[in-house]
C-alpha positions in Angstrom: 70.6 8.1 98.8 72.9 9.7 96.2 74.1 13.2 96.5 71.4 14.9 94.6 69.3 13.6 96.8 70.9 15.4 99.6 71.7 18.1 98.2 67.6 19.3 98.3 67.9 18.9 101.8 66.6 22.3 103.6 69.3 24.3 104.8 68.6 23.9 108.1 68.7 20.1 108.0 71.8 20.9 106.0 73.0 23.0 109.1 71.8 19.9 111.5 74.1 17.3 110.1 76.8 19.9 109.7 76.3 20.1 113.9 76.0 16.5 114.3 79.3 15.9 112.7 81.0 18.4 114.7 80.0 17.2 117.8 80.5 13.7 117.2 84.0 14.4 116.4 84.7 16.7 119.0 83.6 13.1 121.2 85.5 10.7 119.3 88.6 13.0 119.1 89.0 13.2 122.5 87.7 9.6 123.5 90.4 7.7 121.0 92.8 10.3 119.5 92.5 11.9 116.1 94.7 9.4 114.1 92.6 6.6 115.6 89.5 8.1 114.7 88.4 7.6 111.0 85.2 9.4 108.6 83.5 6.4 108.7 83.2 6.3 112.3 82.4 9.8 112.4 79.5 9.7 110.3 78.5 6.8 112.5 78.0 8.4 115.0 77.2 11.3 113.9 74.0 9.4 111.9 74.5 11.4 108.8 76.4 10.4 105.4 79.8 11.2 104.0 78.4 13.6 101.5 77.0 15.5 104.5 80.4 15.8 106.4 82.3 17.3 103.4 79.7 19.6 102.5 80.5 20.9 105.8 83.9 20.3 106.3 86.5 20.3 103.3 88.5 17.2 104.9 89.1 15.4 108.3 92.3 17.8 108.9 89.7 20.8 108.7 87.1 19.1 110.9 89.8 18.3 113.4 90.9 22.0 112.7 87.2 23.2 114.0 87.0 21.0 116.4 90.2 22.2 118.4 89.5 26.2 117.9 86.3 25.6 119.2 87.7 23.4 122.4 90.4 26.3 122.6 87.8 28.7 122.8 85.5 27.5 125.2 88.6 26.9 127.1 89.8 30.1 126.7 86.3 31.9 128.0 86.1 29.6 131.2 89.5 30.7 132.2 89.0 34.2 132.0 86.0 33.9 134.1 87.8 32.5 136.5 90.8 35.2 136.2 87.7 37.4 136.7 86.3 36.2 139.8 90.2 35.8 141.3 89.8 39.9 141.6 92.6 42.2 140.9 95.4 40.2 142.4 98.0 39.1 139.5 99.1 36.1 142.2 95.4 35.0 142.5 94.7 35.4 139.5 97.4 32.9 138.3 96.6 30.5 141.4 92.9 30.7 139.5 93.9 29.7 136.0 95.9 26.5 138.2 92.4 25.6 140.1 90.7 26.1 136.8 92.6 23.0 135.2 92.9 21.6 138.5 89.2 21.2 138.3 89.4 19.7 134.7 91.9 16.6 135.9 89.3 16.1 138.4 86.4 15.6 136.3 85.8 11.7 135.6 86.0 11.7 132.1 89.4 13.4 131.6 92.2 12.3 128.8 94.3 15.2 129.1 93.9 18.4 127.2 92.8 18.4 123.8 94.9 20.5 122.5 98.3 19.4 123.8 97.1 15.8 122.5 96.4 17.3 119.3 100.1 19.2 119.4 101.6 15.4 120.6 99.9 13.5 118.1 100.2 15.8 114.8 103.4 16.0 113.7 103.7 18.0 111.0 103.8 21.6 111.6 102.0 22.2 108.8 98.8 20.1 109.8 96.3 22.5 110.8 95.1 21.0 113.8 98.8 21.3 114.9 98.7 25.3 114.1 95.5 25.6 115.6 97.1 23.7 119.1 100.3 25.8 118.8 98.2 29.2 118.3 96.6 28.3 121.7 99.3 27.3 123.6 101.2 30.9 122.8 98.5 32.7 123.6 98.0 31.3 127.2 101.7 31.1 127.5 101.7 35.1 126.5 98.4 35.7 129.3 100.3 33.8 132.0 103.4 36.3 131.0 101.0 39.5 130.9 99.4 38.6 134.4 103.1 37.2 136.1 104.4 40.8 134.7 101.9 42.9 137.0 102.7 40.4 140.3 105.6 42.0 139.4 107.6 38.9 139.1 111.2 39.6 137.9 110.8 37.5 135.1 107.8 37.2 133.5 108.5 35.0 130.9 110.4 32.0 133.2 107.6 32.3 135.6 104.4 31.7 133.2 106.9 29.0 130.9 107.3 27.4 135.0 103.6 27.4 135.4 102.6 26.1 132.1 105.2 23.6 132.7 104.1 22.7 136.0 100.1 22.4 134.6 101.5 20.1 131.1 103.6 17.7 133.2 100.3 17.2 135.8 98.3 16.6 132.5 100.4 13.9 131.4 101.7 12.3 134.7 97.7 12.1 135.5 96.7 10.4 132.1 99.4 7.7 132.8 99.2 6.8 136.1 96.5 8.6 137.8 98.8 9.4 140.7 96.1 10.2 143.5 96.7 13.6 145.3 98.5 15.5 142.1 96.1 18.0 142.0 96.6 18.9 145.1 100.2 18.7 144.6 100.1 20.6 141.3 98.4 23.8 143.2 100.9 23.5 145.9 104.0 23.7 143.6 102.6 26.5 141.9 101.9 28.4 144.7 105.7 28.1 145.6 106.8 29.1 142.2 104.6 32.1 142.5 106.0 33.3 145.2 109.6 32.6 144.6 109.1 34.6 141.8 107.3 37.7 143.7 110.0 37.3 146.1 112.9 37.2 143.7 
C-alpha cells in the first residue's frame, strides 16, 4: 500500500493507528528500553505501517517524547489522589506519595520507573525524552519540598531531595536484585527521615 493510499484513510482510522502506535510504544518502551526498541518493531506491534507512525509522530525521539509526558502525567494524577486521601497532614501526606510507589514496585510487571529509565538511558540533554524526564523529576522534587515545608521540616529542600533519594535507590536496588522485603524497608526509612526532619 503506498502512501496515497493511506493517506484517504478516514480521519478517524487515521486517529486509530495514531493510538495504536502510542500504545504499542508506551509497551515496548518500558518492556526493552527505548534504545533497544526500533520503528520497525513498533509498527509491528502496533499493526499499522511506517507511513502511519510519522504522520503521527515527526520521529521516534518525539514518540518517545509523548510517550513519557503521558506516563508522567498519569503518574502525576495517581499521586495526587493519593496526597488527597492522606488528609491534611504534610507527614502523611509524604508517607502517601512513599506507599503510592511502594505499591508500583509491588505490581508484577515492574522495570523501574519510566521516566528515570528514560533520564538513565538518554544521554544527551538535548534529547527530548531526556527533557521531558528531567521536567518531571523537578516538579515532584519541588511538590515533595512544598509539602515537607508545611510539616514544617527545617529544611525543606534536604528532606524531599532525602525522600526522592530514598524512593530512586529502592527503584533501582529492586530492578537488580529483587531484594525481598525493600518495600517494606523503603516506607520504614522514610518514615524515620520524616521525622528526623519534623524533629530537627
Amino acid at each position: 500500500m503506498n502512501s496515497a493510499a493511506i493517506d484517504t484513510k478516514p480521519a478517524g482510522e487515521r486517529k486509530n493507528a495514531a493510538q495504536r502506535v502510542f500504545e504499542a510504544a508506551q509497551e515496548l518502551f518500558y518492556e526493552k528500553g527505548i534504545r533497544a526498541v526500533g520503528v520497525d518493531e513498533i509498527v509491528a506491534r502496533a499493526g499499522v505501517t511506517k507511513p502511519s507512525l510519522y504522520r503521527a509522530f515527526a520521529s521516534k525521539d518525539a514518540l518517545v517524547a509523548a510517550c513519557l509526558k503521558n506516563a508522567a502525567e498519569r503518574d502525576r494524577i495517581a499521586m495526587e489522589a493519593e496526597i488527597a486521601r492522606a488528609g491534611g497532614d504534610p507527614a502523611r501526606q509524604l508517607l502517601a506519595i512513599v506507599h503510592y510507589e511502594v505499591a508500583k514496585m509491588e505490581a508484577g510487571h515492574f522495570r523501574g520507573c519510566a521516566v528515570s529509565n528514560a533520564a538513565t538511558e538518554l544521554a544527551e540533554p538535548d534529547h527530548p525524552g531526556r527533557v521531558v524526564a528531567n521536567a518531571c523529576k523537578t516538579e515532584l522534587r519541588a511538590r515533595l519540598k512544598e509539602i515537607a515545608a508545611a510539616l514544617p521540616a527545617a529544611d525543606p529542600g534536604t528532606l524531599a531531595d532525602g525522600l526522592l533519594m530514598l524512593v530512586e535507590g529502592a527503584f533501582s536496588l529492586h530492578h537488580a536484585c529483587g531484594c525481598p522485603g525493600l518495600p517494606g524497608r523503603l516506607e520504614k526509612n522514610a518514615e524515620l527521615l520524616i521525622a528526623a526532619h519534623r524533629a530537627g
